[in-house]
VORO-782208 format. One record per residue (C-alpha): x, y, z. Coordinates in steps of 0.2 Angstrom, whole numbers, plus 5000, padded with zeros to 4 digits. Each point is the difference from the previous one (the first is absolute). Layout:
N
[node [X,Y,Z]],
...
//
This chain:
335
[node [4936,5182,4703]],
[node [5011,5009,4987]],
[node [5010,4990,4988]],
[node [5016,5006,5008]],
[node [4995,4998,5016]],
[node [4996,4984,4997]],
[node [5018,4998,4989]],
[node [5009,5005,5016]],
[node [4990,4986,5013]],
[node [5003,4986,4988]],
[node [5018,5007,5001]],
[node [5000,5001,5018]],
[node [4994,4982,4999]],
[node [5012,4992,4989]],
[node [5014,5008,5009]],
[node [4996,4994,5019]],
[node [4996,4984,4990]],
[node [5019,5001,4993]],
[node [5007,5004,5017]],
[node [4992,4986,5010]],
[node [5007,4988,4989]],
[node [5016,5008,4996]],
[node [5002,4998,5022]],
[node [4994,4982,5001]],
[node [5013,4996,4985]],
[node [5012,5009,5010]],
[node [4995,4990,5014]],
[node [5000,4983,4990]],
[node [5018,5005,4995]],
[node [5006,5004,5017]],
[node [4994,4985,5007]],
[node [5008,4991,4987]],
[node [5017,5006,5004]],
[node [5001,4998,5016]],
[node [5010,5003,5010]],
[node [5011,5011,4992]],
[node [5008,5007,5015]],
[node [5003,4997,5017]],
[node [4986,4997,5011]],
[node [4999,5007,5019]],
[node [4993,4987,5013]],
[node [4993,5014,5018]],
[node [5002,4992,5015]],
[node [4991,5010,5010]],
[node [5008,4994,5018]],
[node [5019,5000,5005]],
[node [5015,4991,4994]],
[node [5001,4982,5009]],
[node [4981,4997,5004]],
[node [4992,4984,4992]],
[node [4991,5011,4983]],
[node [5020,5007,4996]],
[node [5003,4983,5002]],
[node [4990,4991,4991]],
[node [5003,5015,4986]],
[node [5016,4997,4999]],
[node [4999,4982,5000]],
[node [4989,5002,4984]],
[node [5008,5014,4993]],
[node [5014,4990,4989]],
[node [4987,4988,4994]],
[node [4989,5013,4992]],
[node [5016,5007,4993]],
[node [5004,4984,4992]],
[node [4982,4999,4993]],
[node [4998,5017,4994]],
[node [5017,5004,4993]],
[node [5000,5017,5010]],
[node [5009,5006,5016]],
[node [4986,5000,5015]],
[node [5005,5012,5013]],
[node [4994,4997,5019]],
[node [4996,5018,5005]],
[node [4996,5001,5019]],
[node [4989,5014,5004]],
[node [4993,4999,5019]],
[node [4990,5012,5009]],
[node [4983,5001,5007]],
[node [4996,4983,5002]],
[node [5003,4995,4982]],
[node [4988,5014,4993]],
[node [5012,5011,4991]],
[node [5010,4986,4991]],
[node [4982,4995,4993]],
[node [4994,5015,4994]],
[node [5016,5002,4990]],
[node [4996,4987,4988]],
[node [4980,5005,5003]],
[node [5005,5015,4992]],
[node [5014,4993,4989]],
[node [4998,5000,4979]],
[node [4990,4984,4998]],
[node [5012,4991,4989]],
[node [5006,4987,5011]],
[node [5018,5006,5002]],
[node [4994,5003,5020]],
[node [4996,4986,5011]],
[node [4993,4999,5016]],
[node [5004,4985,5013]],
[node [4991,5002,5015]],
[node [4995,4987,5015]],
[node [4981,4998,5008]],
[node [5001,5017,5008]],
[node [4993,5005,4985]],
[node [4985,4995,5001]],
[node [5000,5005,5019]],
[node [5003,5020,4996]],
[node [4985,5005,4993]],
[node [4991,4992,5012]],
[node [5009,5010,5013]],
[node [5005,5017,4994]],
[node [4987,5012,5000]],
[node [5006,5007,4982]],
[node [5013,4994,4985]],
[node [5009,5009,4986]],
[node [4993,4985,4989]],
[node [4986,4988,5000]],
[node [5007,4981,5004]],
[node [4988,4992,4987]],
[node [5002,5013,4987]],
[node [5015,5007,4997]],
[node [5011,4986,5000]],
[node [4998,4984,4990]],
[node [5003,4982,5006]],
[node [5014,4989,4993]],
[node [5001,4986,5013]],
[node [5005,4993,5014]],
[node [5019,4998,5005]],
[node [4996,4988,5015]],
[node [4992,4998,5017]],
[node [5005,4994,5016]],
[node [4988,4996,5016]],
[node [5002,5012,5014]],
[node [5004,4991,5017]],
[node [4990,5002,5016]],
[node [5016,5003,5012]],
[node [5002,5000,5018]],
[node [5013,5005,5014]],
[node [5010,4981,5002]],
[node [4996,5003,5021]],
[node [4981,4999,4998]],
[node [4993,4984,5006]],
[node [4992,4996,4984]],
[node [5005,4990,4987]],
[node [4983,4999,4988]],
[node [4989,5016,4996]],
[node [4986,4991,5009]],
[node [5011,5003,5014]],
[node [5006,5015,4999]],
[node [4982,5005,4996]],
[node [4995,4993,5017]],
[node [5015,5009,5008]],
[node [4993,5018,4992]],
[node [4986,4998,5008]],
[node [5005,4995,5017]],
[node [5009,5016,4998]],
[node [4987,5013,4994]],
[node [5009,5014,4992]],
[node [5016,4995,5007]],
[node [5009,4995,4984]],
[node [5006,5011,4989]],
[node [5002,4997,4979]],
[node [5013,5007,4989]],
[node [5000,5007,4982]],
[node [5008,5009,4989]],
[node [4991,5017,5001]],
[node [4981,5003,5002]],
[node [4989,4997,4987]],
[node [5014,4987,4995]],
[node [4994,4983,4992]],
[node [5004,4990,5015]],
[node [4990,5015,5012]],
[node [4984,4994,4991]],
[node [5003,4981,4997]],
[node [5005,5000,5019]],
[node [4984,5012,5004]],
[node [4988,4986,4991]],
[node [5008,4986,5008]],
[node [4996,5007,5017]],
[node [4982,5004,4996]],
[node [4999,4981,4994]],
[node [5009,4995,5014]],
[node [4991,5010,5013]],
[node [5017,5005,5007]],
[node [5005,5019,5005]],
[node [5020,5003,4997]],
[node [5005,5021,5000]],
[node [5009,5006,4984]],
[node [5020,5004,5001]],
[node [5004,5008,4984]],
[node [5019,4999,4994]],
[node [5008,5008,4982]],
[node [5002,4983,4994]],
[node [4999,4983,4999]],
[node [5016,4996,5006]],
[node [4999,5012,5018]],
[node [4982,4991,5001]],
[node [5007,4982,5000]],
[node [5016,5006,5012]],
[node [4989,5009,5012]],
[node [4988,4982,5001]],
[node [5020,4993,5003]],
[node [5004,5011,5015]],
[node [4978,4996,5008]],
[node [4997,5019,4997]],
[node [4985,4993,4989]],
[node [4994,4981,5001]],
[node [4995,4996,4981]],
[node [5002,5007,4982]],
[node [4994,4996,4984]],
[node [5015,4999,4989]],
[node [5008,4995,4983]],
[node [5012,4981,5002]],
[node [5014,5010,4994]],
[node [5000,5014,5013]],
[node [4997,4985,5015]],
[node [5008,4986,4993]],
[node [5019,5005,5010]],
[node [4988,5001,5014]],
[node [4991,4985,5001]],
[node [5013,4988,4997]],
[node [5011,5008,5015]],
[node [4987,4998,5010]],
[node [4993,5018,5004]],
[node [4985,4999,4991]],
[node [4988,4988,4998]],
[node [4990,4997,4985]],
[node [4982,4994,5003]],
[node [4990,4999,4985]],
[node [5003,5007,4983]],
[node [4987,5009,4989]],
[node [4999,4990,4983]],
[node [4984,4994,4997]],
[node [5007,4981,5000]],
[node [5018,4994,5007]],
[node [5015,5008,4989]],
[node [5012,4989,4995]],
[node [5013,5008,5005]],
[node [4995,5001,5019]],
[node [4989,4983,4998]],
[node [5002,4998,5020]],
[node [4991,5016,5004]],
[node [4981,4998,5002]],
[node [4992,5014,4990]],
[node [4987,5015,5010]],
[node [4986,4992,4992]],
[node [5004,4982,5008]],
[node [5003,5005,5016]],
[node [4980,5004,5003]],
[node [5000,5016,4989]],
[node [4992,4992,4982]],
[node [5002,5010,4985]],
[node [5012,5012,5010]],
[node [5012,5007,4988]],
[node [5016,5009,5000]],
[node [5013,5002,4988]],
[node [5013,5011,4992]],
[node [5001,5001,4981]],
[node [5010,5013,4988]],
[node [4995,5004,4984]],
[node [5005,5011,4984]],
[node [4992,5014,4994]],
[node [4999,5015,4986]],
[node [4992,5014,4995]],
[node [4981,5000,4996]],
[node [5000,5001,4981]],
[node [5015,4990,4994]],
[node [4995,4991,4985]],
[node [4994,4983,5002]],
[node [5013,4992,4989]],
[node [5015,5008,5012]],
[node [4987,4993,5016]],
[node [5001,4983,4992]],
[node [5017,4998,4996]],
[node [5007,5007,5016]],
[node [4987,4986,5010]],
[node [5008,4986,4988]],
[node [5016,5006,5004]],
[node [4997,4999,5021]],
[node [4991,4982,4999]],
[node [5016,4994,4988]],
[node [5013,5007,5014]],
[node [4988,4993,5014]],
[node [5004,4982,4992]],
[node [5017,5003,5000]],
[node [5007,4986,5015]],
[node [5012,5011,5003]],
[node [4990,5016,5004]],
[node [4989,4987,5009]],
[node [5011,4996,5012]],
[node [5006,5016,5004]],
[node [4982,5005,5003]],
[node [4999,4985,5011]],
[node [5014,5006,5012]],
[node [4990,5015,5002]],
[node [4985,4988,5005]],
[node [4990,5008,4985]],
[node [4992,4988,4988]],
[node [4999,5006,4979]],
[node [4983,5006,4995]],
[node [4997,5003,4983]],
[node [4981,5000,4993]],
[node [4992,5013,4990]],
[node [4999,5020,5001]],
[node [4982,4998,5001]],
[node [5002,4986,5015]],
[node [5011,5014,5008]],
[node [4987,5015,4998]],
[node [4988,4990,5010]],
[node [5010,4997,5012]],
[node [5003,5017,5002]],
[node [4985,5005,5000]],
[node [4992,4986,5010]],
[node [5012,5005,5016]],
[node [4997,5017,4998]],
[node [4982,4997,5004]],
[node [5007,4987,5014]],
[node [5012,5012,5009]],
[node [4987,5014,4998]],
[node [4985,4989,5011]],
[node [5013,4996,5013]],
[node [5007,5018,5002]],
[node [4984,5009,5001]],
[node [4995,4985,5014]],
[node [5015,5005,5009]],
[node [5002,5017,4999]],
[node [5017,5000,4991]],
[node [5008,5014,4989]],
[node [5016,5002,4995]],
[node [5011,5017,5003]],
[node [5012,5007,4992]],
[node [5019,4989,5002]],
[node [4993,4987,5005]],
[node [5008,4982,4996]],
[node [4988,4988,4985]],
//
């Protein structure tokens, strides 16, 4: 090789050299300093709902924390998708967050294709908290255990009829496997909601719902709903009274609702960190604890790596019960 050619490929080489480190010092740096600015927290579901609630809720202890205004931007449409794939495709600096509920992990099992990839493009931080999801039923049915209303299904083949909040919702599959487990056959009602779901299982159009304690709670202690079982793995000690799914002759039946913080794929590991020390310090706050607990939700906490199994492990989960039942998500359809 010619010596300047040779001249011009060591050049070539010290100078990507030089670059690369120059953009892991300035990532070093950045990490260092931050936050420097305020920091934007997607909702990617409507004002009011239990993920802006629980954002809100955390929003001023991360203030506190990190010394920088968080803002509590709602962005709902498509079932949560375009919310998610603005911080999939935001700057990954960790001035855009992500708080989403299960439903994420229930979308790309669904939808037959995503502007981002679930496991990819968006890191894990942690989990804000979880709540079991309650096996409800119209408070007129004659049956007050889910043996019981099991029993009752099946004297009346096809006769029952389940809500959720949209098709390929979390609570359409978690109510799909139960009835394989079960051997039971109740017809599908769709609503845009959770909350029409739980009213139309009021007013008998639909017998039984699966559904988050703080949408039913109103319901069940006036008396128009009755809960039978709730889905946590072992009694939650908030509804310690309330069998679980997987007592009442289901084992190993779970179903629960958890919501979790996010960011974009590539933030640097420091900025990952601190932000997942920050969440598990507000999560033992008493206060913010008992806020959450009014909501039925329990703190989470644990590790981004905890988190990115669990996302992936459900993803895998919702994907086998899907392709069993035949379920795909359309277009404006409720998570």
């Amino acid at each position: 090789m010619p010596f300047s050619r040779l001249t011009e490929l060591r050049w070539a080489i010290v100078g990507g050299l030089a670059a690369a480190l120059a953009a892991l010092g300035a990532g070093a740096a950045g990490a260092q300093n931050y936050p420097s600015r305020a920091i934007r927290l997607i909702v990617p579901f409507p004002a009011g709902g239990l993920v802006d609630t629980s954002a809100r809720l955390l929003q001023p202890y991360l203030e506190n924390s990190l010394g920088q205004p968080v803002i509590v931007e709602n962005r709902p449409a498509a079932s949560g998708i375009v919310g998610t794939e603005t911080v999939a495709k935001a700057p990954a600096d960790g001035y855009t967050l992500l708080l989403v509920a299960s439903s994420y992990t229930v979308i790309p099992a669904t939808a037959a294709k995503l502007p981002y990839d679930a496991e990819r493009d968006l890191v894990p931080i942690g989990i804000v908290g979880k709540n079991p999801l309650f096996f409800v039923i119209n408070a007129g049915l004659p049956a007050r255990t889910l043996g019981e209303f099991v029993a009752l299904a099946k004297a009346r083949p096809a006769k029952l009829n389940y809500a959720t909040p949209g098709a390929a919702s979390q609570a359409m599959l978690i109510t799909e496997l139960f009835d394989q487990r079960a051997g039971i056959a109740m017809q599908h009602i769709p609503y845009r909601g959770s909350a029409p779901a739980v009213m139309a299982t009021v007013a008998g159009e639909t017998q039984f719902t699966v559904v988050s304690p703080v949408t039913s709670l109103p319901q069940i202690r006036a008396g128009t709903l009755r809960a039978l079982a709730a889905g946590s793995l072992a009694r939650d000690e908030q509804f310690p009274d309330l069998p679980t799914v997987a007592e009442s002759g289901f084992p190993n039946f779970e179903a629960i609702q958890w919501e979790g913080l996010l960011t974009t794929a590539g933030t640097p590991r420091d900025i990952v960190v601190r932000l997942n020390a920050e969440l598990k310090r507000a999560l033992r706050n008493p206060d913010l604890v008992a806020k959450l607990a009014v909501l039925g939700v329990s703190p989470g906490g644990g590790s981004p790596e905890e988190f990115q199994a669990l996302i992936s492990r459900e993803i895998r989960s919702w994907t086998e019960i899907a392709r069993a039942a035949d379920i795909k998500m359309g277009s404006g359809e409720q998570p």
